[in-house]
LUMBAPA-50901 format. One record per residue (C-alpha): residue number from 1; residue in one letter; x, y, z. Coordinates in steps of 0.02 Angstrom, whole numbers, plus 50000, padded with zeros to 5 digits. Example, Ala and Ser with C-alpha at 12.3 -4.5 7.8 and 13.67 -1.06 7.14 Angstrom:
BEGIN
(pt 1; 'A'; (50615; 49775; 50390))
(pt 2; 'S'; (50684; 49947; 50357))
***
This chain:
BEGIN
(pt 1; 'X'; (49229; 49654; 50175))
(pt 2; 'X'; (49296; 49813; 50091))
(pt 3; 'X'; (49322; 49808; 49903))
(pt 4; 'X'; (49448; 49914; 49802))
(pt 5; 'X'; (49450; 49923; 49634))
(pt 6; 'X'; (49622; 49883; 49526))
(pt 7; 'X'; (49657; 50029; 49433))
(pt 8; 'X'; (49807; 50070; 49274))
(pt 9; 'X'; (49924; 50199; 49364))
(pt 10; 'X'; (50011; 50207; 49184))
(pt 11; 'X'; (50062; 50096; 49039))
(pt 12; 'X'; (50144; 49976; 49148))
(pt 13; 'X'; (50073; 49972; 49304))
(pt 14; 'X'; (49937; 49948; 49400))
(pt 15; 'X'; (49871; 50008; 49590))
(pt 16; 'X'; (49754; 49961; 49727))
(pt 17; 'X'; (49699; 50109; 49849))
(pt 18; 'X'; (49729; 50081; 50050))
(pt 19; 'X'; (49603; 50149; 50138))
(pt 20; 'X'; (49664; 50318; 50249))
(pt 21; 'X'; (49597; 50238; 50413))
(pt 22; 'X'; (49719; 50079; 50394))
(pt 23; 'X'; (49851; 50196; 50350))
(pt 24; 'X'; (49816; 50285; 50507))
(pt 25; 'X'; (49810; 50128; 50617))
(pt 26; 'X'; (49963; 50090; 50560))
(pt 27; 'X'; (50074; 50254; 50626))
(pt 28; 'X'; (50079; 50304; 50442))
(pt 29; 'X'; (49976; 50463; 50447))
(pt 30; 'X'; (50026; 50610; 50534))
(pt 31; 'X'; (49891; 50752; 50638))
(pt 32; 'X'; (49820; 50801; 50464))
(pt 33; 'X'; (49800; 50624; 50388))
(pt 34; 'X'; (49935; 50644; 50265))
(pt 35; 'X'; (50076; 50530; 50267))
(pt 36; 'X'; (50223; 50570; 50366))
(pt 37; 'X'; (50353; 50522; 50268))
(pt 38; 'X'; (50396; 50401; 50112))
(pt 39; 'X'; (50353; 50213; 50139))
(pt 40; 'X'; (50379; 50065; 50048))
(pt 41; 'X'; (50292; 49894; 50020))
(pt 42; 'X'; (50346; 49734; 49950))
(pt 43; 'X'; (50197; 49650; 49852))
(pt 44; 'X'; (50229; 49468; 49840))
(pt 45; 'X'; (50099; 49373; 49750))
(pt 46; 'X'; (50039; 49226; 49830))
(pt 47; 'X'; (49945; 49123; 49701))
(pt 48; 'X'; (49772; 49096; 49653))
(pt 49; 'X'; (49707; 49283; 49644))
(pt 50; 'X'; (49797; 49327; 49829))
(pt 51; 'X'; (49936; 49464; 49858))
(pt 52; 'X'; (50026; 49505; 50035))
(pt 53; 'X'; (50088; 49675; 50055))
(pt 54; 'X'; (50233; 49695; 50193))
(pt 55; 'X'; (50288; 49866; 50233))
(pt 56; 'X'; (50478; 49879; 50221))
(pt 57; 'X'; (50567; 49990; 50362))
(pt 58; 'X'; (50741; 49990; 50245))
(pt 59; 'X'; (50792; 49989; 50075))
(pt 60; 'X'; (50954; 49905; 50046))
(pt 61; 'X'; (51037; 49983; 49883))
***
């Protein structure tokens, strides 16, 4: 099991790292292992020290 470290992003926030080779099985890394375009994630947390992360295809505004 992988382990990421919570880091402060800035005075509000705070991030977890995903690692480039689950980003890349995915589809969300192009030749060059940079990401192809912007992508977006809603973190829902789930109680008792658990989060789940779902990619979101469309933003409604």
């Amino acid at each position: 099991m992988a382990l990421n470290k919570i880091r402060r992003l800035d005075r509000n926030s705070y991030g977890v790292t995903i690692p480039k080779d689950d980003l890349r099985i995915e589809g969300l890394l192009d030749g060059n292992g940079e990401l192809e375009e912007d992508h977006h994630v809603h973190i829902r947390y789930v109680g008792d020290g658990e989060w789940m992360l779902e990619r979101v295809e469309e933003i409604e505004t």
